[in-house]
Residue, then its C-alpha position, 0 to 999 in steps of 0.5 A: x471141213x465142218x468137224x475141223x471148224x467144229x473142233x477148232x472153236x472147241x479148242x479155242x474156247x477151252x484155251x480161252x476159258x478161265x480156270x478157277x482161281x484159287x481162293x486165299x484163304x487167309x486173306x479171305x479172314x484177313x478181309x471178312x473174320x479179321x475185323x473181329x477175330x484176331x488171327x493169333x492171340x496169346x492168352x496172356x495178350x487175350x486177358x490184357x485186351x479183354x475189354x476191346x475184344x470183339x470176338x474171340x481169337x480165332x486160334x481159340x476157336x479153333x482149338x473148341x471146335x476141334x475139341x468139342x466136335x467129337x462123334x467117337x473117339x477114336x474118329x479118323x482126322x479126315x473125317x473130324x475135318x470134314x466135320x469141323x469144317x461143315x459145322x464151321x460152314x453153317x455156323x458163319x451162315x447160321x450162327x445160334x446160341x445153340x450151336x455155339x461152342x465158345x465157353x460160358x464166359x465167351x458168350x457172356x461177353x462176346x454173344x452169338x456172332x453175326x451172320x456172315x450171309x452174303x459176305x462170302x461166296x460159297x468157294x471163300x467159305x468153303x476155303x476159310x472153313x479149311x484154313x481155321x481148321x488147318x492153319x491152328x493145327x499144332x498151335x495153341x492157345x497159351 
């Protein structure tokens, strides 16, 4: 009787246990990023806003990034997301003039951002990491 109680509350607590929701990721940026970086922004627009810029759009971020982090050539894209995504992870925590990939002219106008410590849990970095990466893939900044 003892066991079939035992199991019982053991069921009853996995039934009424919360799943893990699934962070947006998008609205994650739309609340945390979106306030500096623009989601989609044509170069074009970019040059016609240049003084009102905050940051630069992150679908130009995107697109350094996955340029500039490279640790051989013919790198796996598994790997090159992973790796992106890590280096994407640290830098919104750890932001330094160092790290940055922006051009010469992006840090001139924009600097180093700040640090977004605090702001996200780590689930929502993680998800925002994947979603810059993923959302621009095929899009250019044009």
């Amino acid at each position: 009787m003892k066991r079939i109680f035992t199991l019982s509350l053991l069921i009853a607590s996995l039934a009424t246990a919360e799943t893990p929701q699934k962070v947006d990721a998008e609205a994650v940026f739309d609340r945390v990023c979106a306030s500096c970086h623009h989601k989609i922004l044509g170069k074009t627009e970019a040059k016609k806003h240049f003084k009102t810029l905050k940051a630069p759009p992150m679908i130009e971020v995107s697109a350094q990034l996955k340029n500039n982090i490279r640790i051989v050539e013919d790198i796996d894209d598994e790997i090159h997301r992973a790796v992106v995504v890590a280096f994407i992870k640290d830098y919104v925590i750890n932001p330094h003039l160092d790290k940055s990939m922006c051009t010469a002219m992006a840090l001139e106008k924009f600097g180093t951002m700040p640090s977004q410590k605090g702001k996200l849990t780590e689930e929502e970095l993680q998800a925002v990491s994947e979603w810059v990466y993923d959302y621009y893939k095929d899009k250019e900044f044009k």
